[in-house]
C-alpha positions as CSV (number, residue, x, y, z in Angstrom):
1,X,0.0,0.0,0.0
2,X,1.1,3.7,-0.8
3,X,1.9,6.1,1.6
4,X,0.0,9.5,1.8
5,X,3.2,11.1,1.0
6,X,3.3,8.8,-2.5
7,X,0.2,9.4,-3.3
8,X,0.4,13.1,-3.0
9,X,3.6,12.9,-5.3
10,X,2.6,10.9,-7.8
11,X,-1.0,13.2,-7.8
12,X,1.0,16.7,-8.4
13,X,3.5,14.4,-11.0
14,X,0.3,13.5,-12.8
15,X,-1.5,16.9,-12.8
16,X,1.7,19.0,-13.4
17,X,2.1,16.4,-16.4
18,X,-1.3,17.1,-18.2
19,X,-1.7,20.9,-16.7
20,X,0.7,24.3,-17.1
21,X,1.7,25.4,-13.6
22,X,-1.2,27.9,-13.7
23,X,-4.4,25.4,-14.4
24,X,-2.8,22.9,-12.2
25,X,-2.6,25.5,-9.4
26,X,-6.5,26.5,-10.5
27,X,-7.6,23.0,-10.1
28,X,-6.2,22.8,-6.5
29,X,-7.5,25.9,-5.5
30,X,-10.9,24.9,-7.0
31,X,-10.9,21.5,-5.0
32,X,-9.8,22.9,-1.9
33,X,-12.5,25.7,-1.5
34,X,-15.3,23.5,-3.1
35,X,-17.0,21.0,-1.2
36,X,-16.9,18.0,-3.5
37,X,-18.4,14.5,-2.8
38,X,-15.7,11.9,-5.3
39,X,-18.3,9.3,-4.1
40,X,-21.7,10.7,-5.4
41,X,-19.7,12.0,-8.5
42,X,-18.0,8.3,-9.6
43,X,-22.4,7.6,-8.7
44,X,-23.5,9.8,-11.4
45,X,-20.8,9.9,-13.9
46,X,-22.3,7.5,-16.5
47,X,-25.9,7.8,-15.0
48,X,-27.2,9.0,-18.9
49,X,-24.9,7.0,-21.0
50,X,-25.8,3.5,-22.4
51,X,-23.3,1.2,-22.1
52,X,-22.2,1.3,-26.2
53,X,-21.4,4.8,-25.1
54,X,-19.3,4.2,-22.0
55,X,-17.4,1.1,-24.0
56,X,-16.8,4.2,-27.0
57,X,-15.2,6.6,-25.1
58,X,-13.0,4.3,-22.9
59,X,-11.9,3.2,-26.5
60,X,-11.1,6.8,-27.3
61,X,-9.6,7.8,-24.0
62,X,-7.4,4.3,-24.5
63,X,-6.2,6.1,-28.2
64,X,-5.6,9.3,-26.9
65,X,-3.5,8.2,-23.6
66,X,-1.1,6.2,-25.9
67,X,-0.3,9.3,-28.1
68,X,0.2,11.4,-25.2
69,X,2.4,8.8,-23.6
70,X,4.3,7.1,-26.8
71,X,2.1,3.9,-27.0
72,X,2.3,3.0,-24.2
């Protein structure tokens, strides 16, 4: 299991990676002052897609991660 300290890392290593220093900093500022419920948002996140849908853009998100990351 990770440590706290790991986790952290590899979170501002991932954001810093897909984010210029000024977004990422956004985004942090955003979660921090926002109250925000991960749980009921993972709940709802696919509520109005069929599953065709879901099955499509996990094919497209698959494509897209590759190019960013050299076919991986």
């Amino acid at each position: 299991m990770k440590s706290d300290k790991e986790i952290r890392h590899e979170g501002f290593k991932a954001l810093f990676s897909n984010m210029d220093i000024v977004e990422a900093e956004r985004f942090i500022a955003l979660i921090n002052r926002e109250k925000f419920d991960y749980t009921e948002w993972r709940k709802n996140l696919f509520q109005d897609m069929t599953a065709e849908e879901i099955i499509r853009e996990g094919r497209k998100f698959a494509v897209d991660f590759r190019k960013i990351k050299g076919g991986i």
